[in-house]
N, C-alpha and C positions, 0 to 999 in steps of 0.2 A: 572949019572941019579940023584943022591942024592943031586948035587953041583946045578942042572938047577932046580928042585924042589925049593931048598931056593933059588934060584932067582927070580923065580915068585911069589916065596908066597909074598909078600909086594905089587906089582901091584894088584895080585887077590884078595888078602884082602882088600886092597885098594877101588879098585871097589864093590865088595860087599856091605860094609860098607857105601859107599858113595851113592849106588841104597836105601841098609835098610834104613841110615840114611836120605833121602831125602823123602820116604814114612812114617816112623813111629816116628820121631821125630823131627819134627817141631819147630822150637825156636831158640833164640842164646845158647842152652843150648844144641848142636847138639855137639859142643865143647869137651862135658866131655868124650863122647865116643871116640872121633879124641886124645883126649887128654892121653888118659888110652891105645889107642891101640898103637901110637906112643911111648910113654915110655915101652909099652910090646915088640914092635920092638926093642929097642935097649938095653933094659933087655939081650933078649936071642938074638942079636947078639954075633959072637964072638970075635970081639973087635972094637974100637971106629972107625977106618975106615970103618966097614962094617956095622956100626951103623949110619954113615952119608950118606953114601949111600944107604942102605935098607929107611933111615926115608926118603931121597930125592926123590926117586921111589913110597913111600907110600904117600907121602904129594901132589907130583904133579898128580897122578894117582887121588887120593880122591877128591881133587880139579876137577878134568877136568870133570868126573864122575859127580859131585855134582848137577856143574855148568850145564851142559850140559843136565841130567836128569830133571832139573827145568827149562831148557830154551822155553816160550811160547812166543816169537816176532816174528816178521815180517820174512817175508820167503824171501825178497829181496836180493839184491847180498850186496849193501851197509849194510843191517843191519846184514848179514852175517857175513860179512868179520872184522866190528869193533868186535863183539861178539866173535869170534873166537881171534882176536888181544885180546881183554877183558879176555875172559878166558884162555888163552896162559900166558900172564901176573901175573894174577891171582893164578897161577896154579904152577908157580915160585915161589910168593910167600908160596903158600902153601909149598911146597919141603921147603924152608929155614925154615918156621916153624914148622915141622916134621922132620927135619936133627939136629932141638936147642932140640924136645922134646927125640930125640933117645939119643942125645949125653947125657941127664941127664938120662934116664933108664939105660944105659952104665955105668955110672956114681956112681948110685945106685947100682948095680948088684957087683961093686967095694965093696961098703961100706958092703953090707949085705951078702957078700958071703964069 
């Protein structure tokens, strides 16, 4: 039970994060919270493998969330389907750049512990 718990905590945090952040902070300064909570993912993973994995589950979950919770276009099938390709994409990149910020709180967790 303990093991499927930390498995979801980084999607459900994810999501969360991504509903708050898209309602109460507005900006390219959305960043520093994506940014603080990815290094707190792989802080308190317990080692660099499950620090790239947890950040990659947080980053594409926050991403898809983000995007999706902001999305006001066209209800068509065409403008559908690129938007979905768009945030699919998108949303990869997120995972990579949450998998670079867990592996430095992993990292840190090294140095300060």
């Amino acid at each position: 039970m303990e093991t499927t718990i930390k498995k979801l905590l980084p999607g459900i945090s994810a999501v969360l994060l991504g509903i708050l952040s898209y309602y109460f902070v507005k900006g390219w300064y959305n960043i520093i919270p994506w940014a603080i909570a990815a290094l707190m993912i792989g802080y308190f993973s317990k080692n660099r493998r499950y620090s790239i994995v947890n950040g990659a589950v947080f980053g594409y979950f926050l991403f898809l969330v983000y995007i999706l919770v902001g999305y006001g276009g066209k209800t068509d099938t065409n403008s559908v389907a690129r938007f979905i390709l768009f945030d699919v994409f998108f949303s990869l990149a997120g995972a990579v750049g949450c998998s670079i910020g867990a592996i430095v709180g992993n990292w840190l967790k090294g140095k300060f512990v």
